[in-house]
VMD Tcl script that builds the backbone (N, CA, C; Angstrom):
set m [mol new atoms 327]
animate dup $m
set s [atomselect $m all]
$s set {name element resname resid chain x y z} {
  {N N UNK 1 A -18.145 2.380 -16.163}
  {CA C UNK 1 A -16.911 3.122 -15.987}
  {C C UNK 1 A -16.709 3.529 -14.528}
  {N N UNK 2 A -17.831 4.179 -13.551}
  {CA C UNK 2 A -17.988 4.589 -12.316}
  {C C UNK 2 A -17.664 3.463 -11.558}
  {N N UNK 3 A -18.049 2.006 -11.868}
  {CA C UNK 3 A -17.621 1.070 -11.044}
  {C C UNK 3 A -16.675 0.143 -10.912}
  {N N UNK 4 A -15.625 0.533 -12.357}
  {CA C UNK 4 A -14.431 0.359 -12.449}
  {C C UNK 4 A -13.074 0.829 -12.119}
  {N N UNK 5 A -13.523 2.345 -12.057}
  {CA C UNK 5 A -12.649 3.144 -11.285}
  {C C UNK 5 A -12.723 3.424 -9.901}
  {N N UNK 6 A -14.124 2.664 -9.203}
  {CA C UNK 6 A -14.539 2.679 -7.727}
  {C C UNK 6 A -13.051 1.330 -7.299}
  {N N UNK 7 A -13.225 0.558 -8.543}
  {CA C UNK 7 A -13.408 -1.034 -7.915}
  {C C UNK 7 A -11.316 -0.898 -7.719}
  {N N UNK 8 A -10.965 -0.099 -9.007}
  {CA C UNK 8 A -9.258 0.047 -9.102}
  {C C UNK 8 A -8.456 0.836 -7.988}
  {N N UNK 9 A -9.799 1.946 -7.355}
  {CA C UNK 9 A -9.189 2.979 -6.436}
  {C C UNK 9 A -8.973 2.108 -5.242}
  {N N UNK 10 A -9.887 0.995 -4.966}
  {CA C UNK 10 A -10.109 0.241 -3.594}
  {C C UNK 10 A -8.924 -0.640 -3.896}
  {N N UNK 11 A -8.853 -1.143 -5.033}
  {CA C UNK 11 A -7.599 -2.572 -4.884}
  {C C UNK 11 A -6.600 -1.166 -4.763}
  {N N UNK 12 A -6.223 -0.315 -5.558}
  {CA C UNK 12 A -4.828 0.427 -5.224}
  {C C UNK 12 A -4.718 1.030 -3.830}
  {N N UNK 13 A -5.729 1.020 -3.016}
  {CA C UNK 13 A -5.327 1.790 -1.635}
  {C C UNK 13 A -5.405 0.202 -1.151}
  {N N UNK 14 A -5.947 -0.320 -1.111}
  {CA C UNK 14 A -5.582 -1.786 -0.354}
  {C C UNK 14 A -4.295 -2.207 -0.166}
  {N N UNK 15 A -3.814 -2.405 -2.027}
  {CA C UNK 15 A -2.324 -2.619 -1.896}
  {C C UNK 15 A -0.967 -1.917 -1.462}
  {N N UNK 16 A -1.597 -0.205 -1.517}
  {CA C UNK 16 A -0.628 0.248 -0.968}
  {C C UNK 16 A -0.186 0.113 0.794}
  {N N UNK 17 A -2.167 0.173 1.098}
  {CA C UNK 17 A -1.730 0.004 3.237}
  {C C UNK 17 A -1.226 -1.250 3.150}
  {N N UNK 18 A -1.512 -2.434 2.609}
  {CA C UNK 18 A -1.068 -3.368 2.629}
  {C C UNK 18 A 1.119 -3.242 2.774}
  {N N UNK 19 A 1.573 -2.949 1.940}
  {CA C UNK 19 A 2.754 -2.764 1.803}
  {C C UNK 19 A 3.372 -1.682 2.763}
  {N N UNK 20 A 2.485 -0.896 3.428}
  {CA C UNK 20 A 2.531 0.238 4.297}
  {C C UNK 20 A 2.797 -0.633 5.688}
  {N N UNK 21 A 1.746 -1.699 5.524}
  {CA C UNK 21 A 1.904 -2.466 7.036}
  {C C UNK 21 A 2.985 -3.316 6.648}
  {N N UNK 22 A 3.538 -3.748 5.926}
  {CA C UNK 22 A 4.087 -4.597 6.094}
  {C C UNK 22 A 5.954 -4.018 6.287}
  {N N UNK 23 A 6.259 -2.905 5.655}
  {CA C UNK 23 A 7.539 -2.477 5.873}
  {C C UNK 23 A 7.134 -1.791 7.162}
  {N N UNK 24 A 6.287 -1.303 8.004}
  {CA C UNK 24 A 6.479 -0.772 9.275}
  {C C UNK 24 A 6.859 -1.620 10.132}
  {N N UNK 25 A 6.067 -3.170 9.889}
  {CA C UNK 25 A 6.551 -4.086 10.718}
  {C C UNK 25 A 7.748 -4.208 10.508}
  {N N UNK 26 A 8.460 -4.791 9.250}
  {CA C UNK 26 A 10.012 -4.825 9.290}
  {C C UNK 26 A 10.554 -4.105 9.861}
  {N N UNK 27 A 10.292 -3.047 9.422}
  {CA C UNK 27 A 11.634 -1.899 10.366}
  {C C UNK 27 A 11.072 -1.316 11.319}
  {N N UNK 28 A 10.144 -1.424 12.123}
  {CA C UNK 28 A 10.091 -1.229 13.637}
  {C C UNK 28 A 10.877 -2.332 14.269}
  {N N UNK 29 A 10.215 -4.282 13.729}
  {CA C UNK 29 A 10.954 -4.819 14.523}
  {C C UNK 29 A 12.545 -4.615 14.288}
  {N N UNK 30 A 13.024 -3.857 13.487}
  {CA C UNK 30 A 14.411 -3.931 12.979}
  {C C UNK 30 A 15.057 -2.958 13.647}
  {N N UNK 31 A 14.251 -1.931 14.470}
  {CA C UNK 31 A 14.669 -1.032 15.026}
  {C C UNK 31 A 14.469 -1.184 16.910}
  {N N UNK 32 A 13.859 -1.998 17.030}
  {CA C UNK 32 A 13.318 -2.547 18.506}
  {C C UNK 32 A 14.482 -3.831 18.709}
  {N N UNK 33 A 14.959 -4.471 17.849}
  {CA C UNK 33 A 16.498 -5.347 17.659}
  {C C UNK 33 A 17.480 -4.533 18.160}
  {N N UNK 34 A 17.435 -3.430 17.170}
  {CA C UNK 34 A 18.945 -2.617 17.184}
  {C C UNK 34 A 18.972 -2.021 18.817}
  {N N UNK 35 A 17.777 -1.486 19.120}
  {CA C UNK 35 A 17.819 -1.330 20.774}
  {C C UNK 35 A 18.004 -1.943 21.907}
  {N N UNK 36 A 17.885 -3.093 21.883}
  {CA C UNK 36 A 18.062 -4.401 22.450}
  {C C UNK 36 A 19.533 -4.725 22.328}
  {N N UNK 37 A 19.682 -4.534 21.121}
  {CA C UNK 37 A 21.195 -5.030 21.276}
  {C C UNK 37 A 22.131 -3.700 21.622}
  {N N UNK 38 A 21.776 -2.714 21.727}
  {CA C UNK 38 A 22.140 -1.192 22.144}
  {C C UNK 38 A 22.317 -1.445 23.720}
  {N N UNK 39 A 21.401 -1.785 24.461}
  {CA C UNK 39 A 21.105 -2.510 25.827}
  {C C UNK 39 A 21.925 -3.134 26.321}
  {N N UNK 40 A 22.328 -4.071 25.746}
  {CA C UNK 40 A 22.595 -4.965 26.288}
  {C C UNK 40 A 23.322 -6.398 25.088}
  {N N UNK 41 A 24.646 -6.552 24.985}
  {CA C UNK 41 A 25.776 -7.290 24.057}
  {C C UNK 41 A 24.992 -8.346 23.952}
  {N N UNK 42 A 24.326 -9.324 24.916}
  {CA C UNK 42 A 24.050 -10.435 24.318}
  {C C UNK 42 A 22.996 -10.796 23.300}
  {N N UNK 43 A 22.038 -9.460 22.790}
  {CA C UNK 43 A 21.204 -9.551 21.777}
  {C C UNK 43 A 21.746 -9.351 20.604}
  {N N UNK 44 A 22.684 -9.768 20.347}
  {CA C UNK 44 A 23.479 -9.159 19.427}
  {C C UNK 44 A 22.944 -10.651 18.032}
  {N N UNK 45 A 22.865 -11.675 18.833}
  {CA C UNK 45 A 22.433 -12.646 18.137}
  {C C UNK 45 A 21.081 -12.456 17.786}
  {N N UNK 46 A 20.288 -12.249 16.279}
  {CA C UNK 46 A 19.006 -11.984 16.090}
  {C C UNK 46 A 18.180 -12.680 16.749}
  {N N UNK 47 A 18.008 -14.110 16.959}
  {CA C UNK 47 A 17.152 -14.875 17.186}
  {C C UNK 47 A 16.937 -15.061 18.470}
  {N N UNK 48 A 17.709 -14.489 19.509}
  {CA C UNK 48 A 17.284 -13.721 20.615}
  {C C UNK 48 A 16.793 -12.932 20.810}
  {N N UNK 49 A 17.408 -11.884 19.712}
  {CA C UNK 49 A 16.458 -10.675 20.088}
  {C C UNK 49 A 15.107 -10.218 19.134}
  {N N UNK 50 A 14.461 -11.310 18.843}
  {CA C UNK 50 A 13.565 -11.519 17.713}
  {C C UNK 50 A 12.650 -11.754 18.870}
  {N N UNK 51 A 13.322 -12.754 19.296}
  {CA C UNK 51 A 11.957 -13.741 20.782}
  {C C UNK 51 A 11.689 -13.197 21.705}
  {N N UNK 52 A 12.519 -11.583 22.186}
  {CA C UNK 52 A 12.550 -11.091 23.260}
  {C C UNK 52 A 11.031 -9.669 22.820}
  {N N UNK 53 A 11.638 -9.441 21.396}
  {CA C UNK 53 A 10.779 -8.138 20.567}
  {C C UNK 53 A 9.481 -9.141 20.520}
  {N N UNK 54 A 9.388 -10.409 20.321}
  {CA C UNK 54 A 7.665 -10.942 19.930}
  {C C UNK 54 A 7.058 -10.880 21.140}
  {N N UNK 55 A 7.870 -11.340 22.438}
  {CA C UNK 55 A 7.408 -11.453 23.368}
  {C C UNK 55 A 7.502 -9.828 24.483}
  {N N UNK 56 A 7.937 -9.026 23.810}
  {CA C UNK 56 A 7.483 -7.607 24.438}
  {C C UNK 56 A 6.345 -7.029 23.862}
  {N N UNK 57 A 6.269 -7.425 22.322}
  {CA C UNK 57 A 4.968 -6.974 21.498}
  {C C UNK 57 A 3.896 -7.671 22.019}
  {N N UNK 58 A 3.824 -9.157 22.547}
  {CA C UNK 58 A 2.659 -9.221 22.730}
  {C C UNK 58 A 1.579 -8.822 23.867}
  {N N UNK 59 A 2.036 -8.030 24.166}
  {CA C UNK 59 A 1.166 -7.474 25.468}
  {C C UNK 59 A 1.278 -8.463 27.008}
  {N N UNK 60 A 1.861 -9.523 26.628}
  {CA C UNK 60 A 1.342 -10.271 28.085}
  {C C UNK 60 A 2.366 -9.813 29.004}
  {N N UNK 61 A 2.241 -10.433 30.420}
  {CA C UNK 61 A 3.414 -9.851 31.524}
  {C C UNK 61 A 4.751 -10.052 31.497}
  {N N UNK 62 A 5.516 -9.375 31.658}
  {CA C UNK 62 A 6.734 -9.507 31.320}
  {C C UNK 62 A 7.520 -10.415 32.187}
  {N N UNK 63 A 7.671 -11.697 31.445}
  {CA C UNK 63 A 8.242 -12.814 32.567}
  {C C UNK 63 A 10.247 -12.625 32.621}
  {N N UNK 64 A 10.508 -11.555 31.464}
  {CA C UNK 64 A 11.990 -11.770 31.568}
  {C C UNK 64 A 12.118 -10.143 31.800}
  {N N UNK 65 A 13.593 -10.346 32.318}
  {CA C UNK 65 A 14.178 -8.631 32.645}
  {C C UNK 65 A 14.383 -7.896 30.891}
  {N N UNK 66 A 14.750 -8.646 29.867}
  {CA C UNK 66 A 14.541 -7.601 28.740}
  {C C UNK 66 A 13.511 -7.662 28.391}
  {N N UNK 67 A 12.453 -8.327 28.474}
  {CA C UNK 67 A 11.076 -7.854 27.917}
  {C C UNK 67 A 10.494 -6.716 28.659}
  {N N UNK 68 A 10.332 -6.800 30.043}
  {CA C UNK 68 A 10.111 -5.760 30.854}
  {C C UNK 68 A 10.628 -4.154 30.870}
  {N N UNK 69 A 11.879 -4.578 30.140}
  {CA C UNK 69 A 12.946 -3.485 29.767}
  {C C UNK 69 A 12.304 -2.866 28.928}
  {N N UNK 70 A 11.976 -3.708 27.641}
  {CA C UNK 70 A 11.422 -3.345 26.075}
  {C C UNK 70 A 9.496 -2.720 26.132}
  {N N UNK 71 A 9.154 -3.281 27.670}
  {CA C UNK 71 A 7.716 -2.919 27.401}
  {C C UNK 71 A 7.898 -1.382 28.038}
  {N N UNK 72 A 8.773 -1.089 29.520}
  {CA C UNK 72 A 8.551 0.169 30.091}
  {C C UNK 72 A 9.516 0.754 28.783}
  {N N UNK 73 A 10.279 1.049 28.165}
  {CA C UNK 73 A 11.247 1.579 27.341}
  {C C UNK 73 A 10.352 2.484 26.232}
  {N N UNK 74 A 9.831 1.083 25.757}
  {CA C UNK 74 A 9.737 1.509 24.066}
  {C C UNK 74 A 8.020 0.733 23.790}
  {N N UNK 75 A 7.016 1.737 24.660}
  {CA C UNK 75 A 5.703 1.127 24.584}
  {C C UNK 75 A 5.130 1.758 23.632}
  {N N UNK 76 A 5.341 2.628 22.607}
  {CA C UNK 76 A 5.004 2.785 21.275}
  {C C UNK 76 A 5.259 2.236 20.534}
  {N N UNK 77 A 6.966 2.286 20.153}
  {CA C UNK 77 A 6.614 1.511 19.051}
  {C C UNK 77 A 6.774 0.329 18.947}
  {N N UNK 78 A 6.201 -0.471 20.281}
  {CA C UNK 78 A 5.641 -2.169 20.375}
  {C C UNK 78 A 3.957 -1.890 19.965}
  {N N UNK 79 A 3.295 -0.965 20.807}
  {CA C UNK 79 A 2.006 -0.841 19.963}
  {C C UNK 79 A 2.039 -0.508 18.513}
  {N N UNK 80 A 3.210 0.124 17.799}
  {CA C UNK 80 A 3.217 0.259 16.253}
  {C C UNK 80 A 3.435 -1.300 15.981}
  {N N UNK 81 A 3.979 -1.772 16.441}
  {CA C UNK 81 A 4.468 -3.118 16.164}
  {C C UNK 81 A 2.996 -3.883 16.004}
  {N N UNK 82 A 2.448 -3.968 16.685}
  {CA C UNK 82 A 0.948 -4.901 17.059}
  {C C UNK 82 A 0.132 -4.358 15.689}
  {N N UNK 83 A -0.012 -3.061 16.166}
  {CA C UNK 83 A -1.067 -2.193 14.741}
  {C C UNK 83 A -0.660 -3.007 13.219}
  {N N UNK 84 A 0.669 -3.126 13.053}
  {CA C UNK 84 A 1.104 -3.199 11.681}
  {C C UNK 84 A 1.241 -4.915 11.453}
  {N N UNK 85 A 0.979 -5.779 12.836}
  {CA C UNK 85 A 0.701 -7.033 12.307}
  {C C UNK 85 A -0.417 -7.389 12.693}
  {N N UNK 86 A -1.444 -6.739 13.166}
  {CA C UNK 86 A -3.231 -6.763 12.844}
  {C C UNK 86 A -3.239 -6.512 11.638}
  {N N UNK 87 A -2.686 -5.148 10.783}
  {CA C UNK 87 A -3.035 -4.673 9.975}
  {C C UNK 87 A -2.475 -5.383 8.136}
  {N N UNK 88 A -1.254 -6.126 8.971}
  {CA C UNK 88 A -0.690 -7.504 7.849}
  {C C UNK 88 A -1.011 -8.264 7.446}
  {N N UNK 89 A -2.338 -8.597 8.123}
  {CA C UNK 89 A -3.308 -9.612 8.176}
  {C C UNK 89 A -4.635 -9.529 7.538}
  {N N UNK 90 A -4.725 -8.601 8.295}
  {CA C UNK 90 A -6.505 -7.844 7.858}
  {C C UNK 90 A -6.713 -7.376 6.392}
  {N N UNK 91 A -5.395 -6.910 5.759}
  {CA C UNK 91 A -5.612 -6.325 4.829}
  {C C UNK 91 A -5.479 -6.961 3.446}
  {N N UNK 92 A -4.745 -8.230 3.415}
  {CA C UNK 92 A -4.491 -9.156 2.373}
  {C C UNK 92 A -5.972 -10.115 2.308}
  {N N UNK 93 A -6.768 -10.066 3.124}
  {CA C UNK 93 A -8.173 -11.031 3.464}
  {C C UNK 93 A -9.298 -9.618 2.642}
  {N N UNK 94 A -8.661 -8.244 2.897}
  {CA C UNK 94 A -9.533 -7.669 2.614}
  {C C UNK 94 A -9.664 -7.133 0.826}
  {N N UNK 95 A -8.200 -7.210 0.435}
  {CA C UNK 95 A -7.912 -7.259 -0.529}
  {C C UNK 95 A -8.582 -8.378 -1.576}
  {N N UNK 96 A -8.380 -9.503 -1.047}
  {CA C UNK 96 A -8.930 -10.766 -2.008}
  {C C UNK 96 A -10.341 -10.844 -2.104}
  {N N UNK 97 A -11.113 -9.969 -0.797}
  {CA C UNK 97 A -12.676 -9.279 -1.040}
  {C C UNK 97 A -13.305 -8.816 -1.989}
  {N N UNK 98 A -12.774 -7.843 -2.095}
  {CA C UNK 98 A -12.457 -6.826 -2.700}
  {C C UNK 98 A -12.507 -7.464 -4.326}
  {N N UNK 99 A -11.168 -7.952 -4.581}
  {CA C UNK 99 A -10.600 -8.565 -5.872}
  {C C UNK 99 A -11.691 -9.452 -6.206}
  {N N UNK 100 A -12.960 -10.489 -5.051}
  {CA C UNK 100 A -13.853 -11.790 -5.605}
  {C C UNK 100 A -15.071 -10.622 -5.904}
  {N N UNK 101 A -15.277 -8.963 -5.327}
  {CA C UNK 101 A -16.029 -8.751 -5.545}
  {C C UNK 101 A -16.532 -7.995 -6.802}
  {N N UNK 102 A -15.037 -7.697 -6.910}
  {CA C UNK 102 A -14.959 -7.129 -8.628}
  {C C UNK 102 A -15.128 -8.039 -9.997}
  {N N UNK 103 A -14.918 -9.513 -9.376}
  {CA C UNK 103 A -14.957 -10.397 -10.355}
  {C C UNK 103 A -16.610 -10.641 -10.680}
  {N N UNK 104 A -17.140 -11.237 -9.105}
  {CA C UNK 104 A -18.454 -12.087 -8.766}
  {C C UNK 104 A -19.454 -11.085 -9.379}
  {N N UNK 105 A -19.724 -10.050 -8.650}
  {CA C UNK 105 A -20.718 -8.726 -8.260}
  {C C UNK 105 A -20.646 -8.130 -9.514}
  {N N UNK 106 A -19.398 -7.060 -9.251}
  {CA C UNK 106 A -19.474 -5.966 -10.433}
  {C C UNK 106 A -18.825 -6.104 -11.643}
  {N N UNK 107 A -18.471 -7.598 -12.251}
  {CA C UNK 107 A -17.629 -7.922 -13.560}
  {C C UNK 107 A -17.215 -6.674 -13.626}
  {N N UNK 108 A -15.987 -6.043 -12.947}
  {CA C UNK 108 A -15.113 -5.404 -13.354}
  {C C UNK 108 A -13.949 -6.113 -14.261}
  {N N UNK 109 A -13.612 -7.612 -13.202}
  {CA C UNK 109 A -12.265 -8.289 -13.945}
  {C C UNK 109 A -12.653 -9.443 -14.837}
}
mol reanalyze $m
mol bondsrecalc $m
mol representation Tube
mol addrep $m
């Protein structure tokens, strides 16, 4: 019983950060768009201002005037941005851990 309710508490907090990271990413990048195009009319087209937000999130040097804009501007929540797609990643690998170890280990499932 102790290692069934260990094994349900871990998949339910998994799945919730899981879903935690994944709408922060949406609507940070959805909100790092809307600023961009706040900026400046020609981001008005997403897929500009999608390439301008990946390439301000990723940390490297800012080779264009709106990325440079977007890194001195808004250097939080591009690091929220990064956190929540490390954390988009990490956590669905950690989940299915988790899920082989409840099966393999502790025949929970």
């Amino acid at each position: 019983m102790d290692k069934t309710l260990l094994f349900w508490i871990l998949v339910g907090g998994l799945s919730f950060a899981f879903a935690l990271a994944v709408q922060m990413r949406v609507i940070t990048a959805l909100v790092l768009r809307r600023a961009l195009k706040a900026w400046r009319e020609e981001f008005a087209d997403r897929v500009k201002a999608n390439a301008v937000v990946v390439a301000a999130a990723s940390g490297a040097p800012a080779e264009d005037e709106a990325v440079a804009y977007m890194q001195d501007t808004y250097p939080s929540p591009l690091a929220h941005l990064r956190a929540a797609r490390r954390y988009s990643v990490i956590l669905p690998v950690l989940l299915v851990g988790v899920l082989a170890l409840g099966r393999l280990v502790l025949g929970v499932i």
